[in-house]
C-alpha positions in Angstrom: -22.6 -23.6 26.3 -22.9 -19.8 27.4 -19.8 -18.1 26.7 -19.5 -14.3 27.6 -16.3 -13.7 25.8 -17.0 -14.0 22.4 -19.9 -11.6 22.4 -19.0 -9.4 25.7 -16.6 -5.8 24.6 -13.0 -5.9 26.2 -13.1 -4.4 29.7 -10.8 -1.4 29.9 -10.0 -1.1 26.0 -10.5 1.7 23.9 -11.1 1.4 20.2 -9.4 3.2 18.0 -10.7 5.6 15.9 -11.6 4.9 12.6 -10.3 7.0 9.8 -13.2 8.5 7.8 -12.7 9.5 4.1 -11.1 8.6 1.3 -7.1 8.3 0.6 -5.2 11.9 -0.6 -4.1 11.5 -4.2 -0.4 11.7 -2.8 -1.3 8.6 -0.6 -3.1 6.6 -3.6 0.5 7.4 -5.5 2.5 6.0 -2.9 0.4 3.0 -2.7 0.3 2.0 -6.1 4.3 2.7 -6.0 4.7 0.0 -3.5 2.2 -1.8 -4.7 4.3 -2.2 -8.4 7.9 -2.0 -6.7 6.4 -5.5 -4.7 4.5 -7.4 -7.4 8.3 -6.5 -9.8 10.1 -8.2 -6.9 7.5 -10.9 -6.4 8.6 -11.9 -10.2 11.5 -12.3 -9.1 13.0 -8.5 -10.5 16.5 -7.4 -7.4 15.3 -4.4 -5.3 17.4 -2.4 -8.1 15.8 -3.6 -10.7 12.7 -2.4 -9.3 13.8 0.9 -8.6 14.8 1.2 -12.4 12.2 -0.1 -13.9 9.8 2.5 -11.6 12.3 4.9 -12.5 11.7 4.4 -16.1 7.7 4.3 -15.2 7.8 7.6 -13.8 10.0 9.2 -17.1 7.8 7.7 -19.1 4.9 9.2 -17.2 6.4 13.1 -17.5 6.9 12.6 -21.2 10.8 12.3 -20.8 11.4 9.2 -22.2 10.5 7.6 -25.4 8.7 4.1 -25.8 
């Protein structure tokens, strides 16, 4: 069985470019914000919940709150 589509490239599409380098620090912190905020709400934690909890994180983080 020869089939040309599997192996053949698309006719008439481009590929997109592929993003070379490593993730800004501001994009690593927003990932591993959303990346907390969902795994809180995957346990079952409301949106606000979340958002006070992180909240709490990021005091905790600037030495504004206390343990």
């Amino acid at each position: 069985m020869n089939d040309e589509r599997s192996t053949s490239p698309l006719r008439g599409v481009t590929p997109l470019p592929i993003a070379t380098g490593a993730l800004t620090e501001d994009e690593r912190w927003r990932l591993t914000l959303y990346k907390w905020r969902y795994s809180l709400e995957s346990q079952g934690f409301t949106p606000a919940q979340a958002r006070q909890l992180l909240f709490v994180k990021w005091l905790y983080s600037r030495r504004l709150a206390l343990p």
